[in-house]
DOMARDO-732807 format. One record per residue (C-alpha): residue number from 1; residue in one letter; chain; x, y, z. Coordinates in Angstrom, 2 decimals. Each point is the difference from the previous one (the first is absolute). Last residue first. Layout:
REM residues N
NODE pos code unit      xx      yy      zz
NODE NUM    A    A       X       Y       Z
...
REM end
This chain:
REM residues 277
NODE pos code unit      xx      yy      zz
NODE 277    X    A  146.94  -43.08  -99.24
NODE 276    X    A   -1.69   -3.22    2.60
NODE 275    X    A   -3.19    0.36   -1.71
NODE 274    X    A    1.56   -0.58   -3.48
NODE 273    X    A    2.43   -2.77    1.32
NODE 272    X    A   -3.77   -1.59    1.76
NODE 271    X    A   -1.13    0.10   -3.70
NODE 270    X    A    2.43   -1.50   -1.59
NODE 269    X    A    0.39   -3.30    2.36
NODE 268    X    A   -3.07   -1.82   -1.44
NODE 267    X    A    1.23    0.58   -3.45
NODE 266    X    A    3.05   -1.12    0.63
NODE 265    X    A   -1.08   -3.53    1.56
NODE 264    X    A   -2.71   -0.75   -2.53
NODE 263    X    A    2.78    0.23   -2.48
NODE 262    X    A    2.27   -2.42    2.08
NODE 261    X    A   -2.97   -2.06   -0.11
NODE 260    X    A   -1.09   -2.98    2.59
NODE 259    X    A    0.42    2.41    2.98
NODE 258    X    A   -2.61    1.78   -1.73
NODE 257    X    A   -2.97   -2.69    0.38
NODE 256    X    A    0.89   -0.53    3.58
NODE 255    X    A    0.17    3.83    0.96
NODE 254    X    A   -3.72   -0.28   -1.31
NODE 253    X    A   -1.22   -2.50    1.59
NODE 252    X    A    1.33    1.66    3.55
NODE 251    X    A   -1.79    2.95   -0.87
NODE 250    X    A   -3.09   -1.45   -0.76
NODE 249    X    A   -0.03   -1.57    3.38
NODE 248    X    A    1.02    3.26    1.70
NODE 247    X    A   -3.05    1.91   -2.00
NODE 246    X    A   -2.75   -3.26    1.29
NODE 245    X    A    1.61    0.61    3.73
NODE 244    X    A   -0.41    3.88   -0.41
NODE 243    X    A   -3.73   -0.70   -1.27
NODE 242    X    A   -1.38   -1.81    2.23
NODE 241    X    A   -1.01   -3.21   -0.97
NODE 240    X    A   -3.36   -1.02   -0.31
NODE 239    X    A    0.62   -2.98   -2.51
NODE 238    X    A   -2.08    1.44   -3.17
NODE 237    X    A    1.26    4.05    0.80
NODE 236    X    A   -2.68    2.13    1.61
NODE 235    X    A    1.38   -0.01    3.51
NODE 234    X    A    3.23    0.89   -2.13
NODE 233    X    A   -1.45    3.39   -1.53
NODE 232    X    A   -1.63    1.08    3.31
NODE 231    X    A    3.95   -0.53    1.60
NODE 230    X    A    1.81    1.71   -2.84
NODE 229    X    A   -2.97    3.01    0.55
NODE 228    X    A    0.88    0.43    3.75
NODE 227    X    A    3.69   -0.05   -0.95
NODE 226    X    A   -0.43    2.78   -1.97
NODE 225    X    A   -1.72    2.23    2.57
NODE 224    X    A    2.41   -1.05    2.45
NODE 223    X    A    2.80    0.91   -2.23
NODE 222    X    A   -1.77    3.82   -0.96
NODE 221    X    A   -0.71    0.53    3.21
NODE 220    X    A    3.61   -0.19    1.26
NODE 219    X    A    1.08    1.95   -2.98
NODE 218    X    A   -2.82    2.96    1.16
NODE 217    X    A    1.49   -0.86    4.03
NODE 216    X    A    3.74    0.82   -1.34
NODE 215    X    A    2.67   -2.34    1.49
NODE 214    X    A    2.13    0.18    2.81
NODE 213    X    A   -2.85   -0.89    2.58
NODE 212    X    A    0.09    1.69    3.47
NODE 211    X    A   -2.09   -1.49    2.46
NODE 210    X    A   -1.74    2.80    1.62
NODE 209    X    A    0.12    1.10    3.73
NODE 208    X    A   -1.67    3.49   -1.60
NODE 207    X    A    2.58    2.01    1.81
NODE 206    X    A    3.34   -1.71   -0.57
NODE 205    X    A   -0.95   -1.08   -3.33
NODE 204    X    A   -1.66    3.00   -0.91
NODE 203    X    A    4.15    2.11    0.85
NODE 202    X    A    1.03   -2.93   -2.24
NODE 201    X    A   -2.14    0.91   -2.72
NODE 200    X    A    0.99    3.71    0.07
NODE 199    X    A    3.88   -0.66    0.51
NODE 198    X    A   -0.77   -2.50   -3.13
NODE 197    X    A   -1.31    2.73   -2.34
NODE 196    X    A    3.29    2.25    1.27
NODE 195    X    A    2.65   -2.32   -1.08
NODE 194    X    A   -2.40   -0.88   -3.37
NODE 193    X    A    0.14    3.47   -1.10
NODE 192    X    A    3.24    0.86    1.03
NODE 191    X    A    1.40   -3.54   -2.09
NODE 190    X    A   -2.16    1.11   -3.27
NODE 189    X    A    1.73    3.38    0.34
NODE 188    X    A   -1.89    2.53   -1.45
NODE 187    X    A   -2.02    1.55    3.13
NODE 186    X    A    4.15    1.28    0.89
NODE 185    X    A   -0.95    3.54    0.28
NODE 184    X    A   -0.76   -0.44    4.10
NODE 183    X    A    1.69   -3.10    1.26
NODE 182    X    A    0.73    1.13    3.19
NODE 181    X    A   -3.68    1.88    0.30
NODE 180    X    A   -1.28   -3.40    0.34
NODE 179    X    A   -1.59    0.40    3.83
NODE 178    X    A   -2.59   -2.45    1.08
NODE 177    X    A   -2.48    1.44    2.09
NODE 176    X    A   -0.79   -2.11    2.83
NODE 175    X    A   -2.55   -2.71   -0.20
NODE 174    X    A   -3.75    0.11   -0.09
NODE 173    X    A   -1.79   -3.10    1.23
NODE 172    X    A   -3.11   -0.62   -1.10
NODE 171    X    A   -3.19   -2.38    1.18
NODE 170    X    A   -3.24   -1.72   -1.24
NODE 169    X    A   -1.29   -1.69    3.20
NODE 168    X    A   -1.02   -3.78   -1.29
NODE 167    X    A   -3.28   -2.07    1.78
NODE 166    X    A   -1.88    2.47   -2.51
NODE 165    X    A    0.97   -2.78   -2.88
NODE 164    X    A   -0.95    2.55   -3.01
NODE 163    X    A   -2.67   -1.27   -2.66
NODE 162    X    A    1.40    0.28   -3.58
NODE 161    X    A    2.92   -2.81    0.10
NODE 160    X    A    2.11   -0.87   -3.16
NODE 159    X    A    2.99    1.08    1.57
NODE 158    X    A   -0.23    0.03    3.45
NODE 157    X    A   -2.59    3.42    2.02
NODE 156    X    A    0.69   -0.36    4.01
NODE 155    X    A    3.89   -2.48   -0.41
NODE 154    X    A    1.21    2.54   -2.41
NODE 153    X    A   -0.87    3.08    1.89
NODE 152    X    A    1.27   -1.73    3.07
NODE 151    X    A    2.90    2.98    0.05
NODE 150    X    A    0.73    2.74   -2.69
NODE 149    X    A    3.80    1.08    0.28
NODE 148    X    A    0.71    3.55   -1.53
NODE 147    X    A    3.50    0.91   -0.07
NODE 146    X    A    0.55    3.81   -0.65
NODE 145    X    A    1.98    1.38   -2.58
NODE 144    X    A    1.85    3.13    0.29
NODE 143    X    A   -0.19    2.45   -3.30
NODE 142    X    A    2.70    1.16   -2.71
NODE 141    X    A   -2.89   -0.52   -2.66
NODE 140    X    A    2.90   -1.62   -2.09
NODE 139    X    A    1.72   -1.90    2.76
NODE 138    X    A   -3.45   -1.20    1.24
NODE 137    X    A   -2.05   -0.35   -3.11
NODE 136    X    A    2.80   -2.57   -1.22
NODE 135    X    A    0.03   -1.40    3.01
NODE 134    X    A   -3.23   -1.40    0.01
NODE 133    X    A   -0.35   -0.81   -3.55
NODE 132    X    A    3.03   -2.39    1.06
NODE 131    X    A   -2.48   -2.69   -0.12
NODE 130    X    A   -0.34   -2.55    3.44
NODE 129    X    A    0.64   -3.35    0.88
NODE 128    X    A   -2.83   -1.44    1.70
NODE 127    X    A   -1.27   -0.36    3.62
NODE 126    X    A   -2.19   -3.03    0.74
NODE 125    X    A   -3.24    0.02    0.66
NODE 124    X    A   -1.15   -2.64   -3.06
NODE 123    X    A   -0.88    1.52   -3.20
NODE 122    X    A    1.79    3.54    1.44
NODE 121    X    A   -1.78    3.12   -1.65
NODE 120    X    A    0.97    1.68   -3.54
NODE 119    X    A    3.45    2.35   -0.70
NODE 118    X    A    1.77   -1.36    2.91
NODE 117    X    A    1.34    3.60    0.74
NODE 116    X    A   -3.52    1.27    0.67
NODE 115    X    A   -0.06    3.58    0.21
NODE 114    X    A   -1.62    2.55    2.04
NODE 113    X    A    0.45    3.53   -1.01
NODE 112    X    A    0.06    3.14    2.07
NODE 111    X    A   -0.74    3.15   -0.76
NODE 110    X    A    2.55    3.31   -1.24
NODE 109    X    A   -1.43    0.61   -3.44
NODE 108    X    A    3.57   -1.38   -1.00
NODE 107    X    A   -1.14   -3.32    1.74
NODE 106    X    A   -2.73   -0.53   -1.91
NODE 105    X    A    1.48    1.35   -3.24
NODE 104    X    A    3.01   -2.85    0.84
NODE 103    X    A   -2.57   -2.29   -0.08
NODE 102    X    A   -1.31    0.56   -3.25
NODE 101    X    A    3.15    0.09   -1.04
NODE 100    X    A    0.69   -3.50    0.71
NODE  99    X    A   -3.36   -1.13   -1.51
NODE  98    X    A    1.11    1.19   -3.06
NODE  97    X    A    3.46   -1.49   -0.04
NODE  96    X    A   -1.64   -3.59    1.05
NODE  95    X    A   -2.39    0.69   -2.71
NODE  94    X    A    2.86    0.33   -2.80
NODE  93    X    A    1.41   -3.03    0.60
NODE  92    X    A   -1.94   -2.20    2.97
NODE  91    X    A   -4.14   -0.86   -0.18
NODE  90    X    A   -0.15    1.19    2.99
NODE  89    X    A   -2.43    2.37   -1.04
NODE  88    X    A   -0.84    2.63    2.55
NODE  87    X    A   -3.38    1.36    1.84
NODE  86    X    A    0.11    3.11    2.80
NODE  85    X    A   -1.84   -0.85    3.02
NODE  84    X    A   -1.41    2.84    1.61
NODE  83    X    A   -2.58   -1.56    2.45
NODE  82    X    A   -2.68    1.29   -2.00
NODE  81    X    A    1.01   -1.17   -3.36
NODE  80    X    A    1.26   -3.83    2.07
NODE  79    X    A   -3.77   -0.18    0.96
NODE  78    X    A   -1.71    0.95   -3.40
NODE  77    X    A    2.34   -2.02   -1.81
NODE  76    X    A   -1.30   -3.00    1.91
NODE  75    X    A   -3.07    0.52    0.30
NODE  74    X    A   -0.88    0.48   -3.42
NODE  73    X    A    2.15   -3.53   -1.05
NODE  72    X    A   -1.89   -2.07    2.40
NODE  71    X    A   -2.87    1.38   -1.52
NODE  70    X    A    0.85   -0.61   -3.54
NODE  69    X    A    3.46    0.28   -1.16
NODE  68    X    A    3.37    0.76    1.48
NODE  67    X    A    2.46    2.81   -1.50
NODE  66    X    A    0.24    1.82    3.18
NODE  65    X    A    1.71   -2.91    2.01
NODE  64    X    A    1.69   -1.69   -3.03
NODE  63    X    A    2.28    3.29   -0.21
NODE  62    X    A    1.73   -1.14    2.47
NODE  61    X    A    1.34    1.99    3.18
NODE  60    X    A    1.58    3.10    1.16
NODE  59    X    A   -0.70    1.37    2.93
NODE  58    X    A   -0.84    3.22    1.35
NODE  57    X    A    0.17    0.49    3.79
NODE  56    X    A   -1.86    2.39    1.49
NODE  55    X    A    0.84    1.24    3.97
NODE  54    X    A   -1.32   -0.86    3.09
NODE  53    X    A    0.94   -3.51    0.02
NODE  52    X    A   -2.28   -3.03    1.57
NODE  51    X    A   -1.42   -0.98   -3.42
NODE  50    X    A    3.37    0.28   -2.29
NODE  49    X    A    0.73   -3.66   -0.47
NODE  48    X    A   -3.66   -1.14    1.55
NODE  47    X    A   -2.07    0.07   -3.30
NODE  46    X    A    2.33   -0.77   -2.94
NODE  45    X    A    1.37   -2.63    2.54
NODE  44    X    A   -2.71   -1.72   -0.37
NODE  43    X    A    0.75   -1.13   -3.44
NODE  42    X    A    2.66   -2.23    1.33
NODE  41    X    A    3.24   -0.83    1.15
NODE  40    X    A    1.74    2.61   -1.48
NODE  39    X    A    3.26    1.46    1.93
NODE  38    X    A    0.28    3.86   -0.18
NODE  37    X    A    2.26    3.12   -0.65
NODE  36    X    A   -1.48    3.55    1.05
NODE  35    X    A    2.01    2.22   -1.98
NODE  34    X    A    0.94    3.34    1.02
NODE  33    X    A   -1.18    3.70   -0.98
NODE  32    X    A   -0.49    2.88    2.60
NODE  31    X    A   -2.60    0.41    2.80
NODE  30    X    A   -0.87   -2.08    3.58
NODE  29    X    A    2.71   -2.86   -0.73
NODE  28    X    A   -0.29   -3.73    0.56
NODE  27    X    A    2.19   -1.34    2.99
NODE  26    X    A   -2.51    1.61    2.32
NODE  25    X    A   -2.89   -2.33   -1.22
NODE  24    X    A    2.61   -3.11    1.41
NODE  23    X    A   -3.01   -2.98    0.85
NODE  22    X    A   -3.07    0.05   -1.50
NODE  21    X    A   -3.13   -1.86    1.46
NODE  20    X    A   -3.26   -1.00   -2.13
NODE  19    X    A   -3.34   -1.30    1.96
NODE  18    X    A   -1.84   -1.77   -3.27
NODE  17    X    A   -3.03    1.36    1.16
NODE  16    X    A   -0.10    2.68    1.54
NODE  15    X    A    2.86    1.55   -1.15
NODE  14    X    A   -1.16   -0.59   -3.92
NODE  13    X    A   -3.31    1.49    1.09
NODE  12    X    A    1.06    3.18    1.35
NODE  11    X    A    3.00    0.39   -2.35
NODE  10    X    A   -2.16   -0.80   -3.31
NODE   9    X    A   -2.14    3.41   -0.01
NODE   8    X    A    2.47    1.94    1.04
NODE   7    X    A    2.78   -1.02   -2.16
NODE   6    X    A   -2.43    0.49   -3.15
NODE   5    X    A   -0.15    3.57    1.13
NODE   4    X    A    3.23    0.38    0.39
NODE   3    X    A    1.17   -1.50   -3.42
NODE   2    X    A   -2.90    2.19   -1.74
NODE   1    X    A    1.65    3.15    1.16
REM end
């Protein structure tokens, strides 16, 4: 009850004035369990991904969004509470298992769940590889999945930004159902899982207009994040040099010293023989 009632009070003035548009409503079903499957380009899409449908969706999302602190941290978890969000750890292991069958209650109960495949939003609009968490609750909840391709949302609310660009029409695209039934009581299969993940993905792709990046967006942060740092720490080095020139310098000293040992020279190569077995 609290869903529709929040709905009502933010449709009026989220139509007015960020002027949302959908594209493909008929593609997502009236009654019965399915997955609605989506791109993340940013936090807006929390607010127009399900706006201009006439049925709930419950999503799962981090746990970070009702755990917040302070004010920012009230509103928060009192928004995604009444909008049905249900919170997971993706922490991985034992969390990942949890937050599977959470989702598979969801769509036992009969609703339907939105899901990002990306795991955590695009750091630069592109389209990123996707987890098999997808699939798995497809074969095993035995449901249709339904692409989900948000539009402008990343180029109205960018990471980092709090004030919306209003120039931007938030927009989504719903695909056609994708049908797995095929590979019904195979959700084991590593290969399955990632054959049907990237018939997801590619089915965004084709409606989002995405690059497609072969690489998952957390591991993406996580190299831009570190690179950022290398680059503070070499502005603050004696002779201003960036750090990757300062590390290929020290490399090259270094592959001088232990060409000059035979020792030097098998102790260097151990460790890549490790990696490589």
């Amino acid at each position: 009850m609290l869903y529709w009632v929040v709905k009502a009070i933010l449709y009026p003035a989220l139509r007015l004035v960020f002027r949302p548009w959908a594209e493909g409503t008929d593609n997502v079903p009236r009654e019965g369990p399915a997955i609605l499957a989506s791109n993340h380009l940013s936090f807006a899409d929390h607010f127009f991904g399900a706006l201009l449908l006439p049925r709930k969706v419950v999503y799962l999302a981090k746990s970070e969004y009702l755990t917040g602190r302070g004010i920012k941290g009230l509103i928060s978890k009192a928004f995604f509470r009444a909008v049905g969000v249900i919170p997971v750890d993706r922490s991985g292991g034992e969390a990942s298992e949890r937050a599977l069958l959470t989702g598979l209650r969801v769509l036992g109960e009969g609703n339907l769940l939105g899901i990002y495949p990306e795991g955590t939003r695009t750091p630069d609009g592109r389209l990123y590889r996707g987890k098999t968490g997808v699939a798995r609750l497809a074969l095993e909840g035995r449901v249709p999945v339904i692409p989900s391709a948000m539009v402008n949302t990343y180029e109205l609310q960018p990471p980092g930004t709090i004030v919306p660009r209003l120039r931007f029409r938030p927009g989504v695209r719903f695909g056609q159902p994708l049908d797995f039934s095929r590979y019904y009581g195979m959700e084991s299969n590593l290969l399955v899982l990632r054959a049907v993940t990237d018939e997801i993905m590619y089915a965004l792709m084709e409606l989002a207009g995405q690059e497609y990046v072969d690489e998952y967006a957390a591991d993406a942060k996580a190299k831009a994040k570190a690179l950022a740092k290398a680059n503070a720490a070499g502005r603050r080095r004696p002779h201003g040099r960036p750090a990757s020139d300062a590390q290929a310098s020290d490399a090259q000293a270094s592959d001088g010293h232990a060409s000059d040992g035979h020792a030097s020279d098998g102790h260097a190569a151990e460790p890549a023989e490790r990696q490589a077995s």
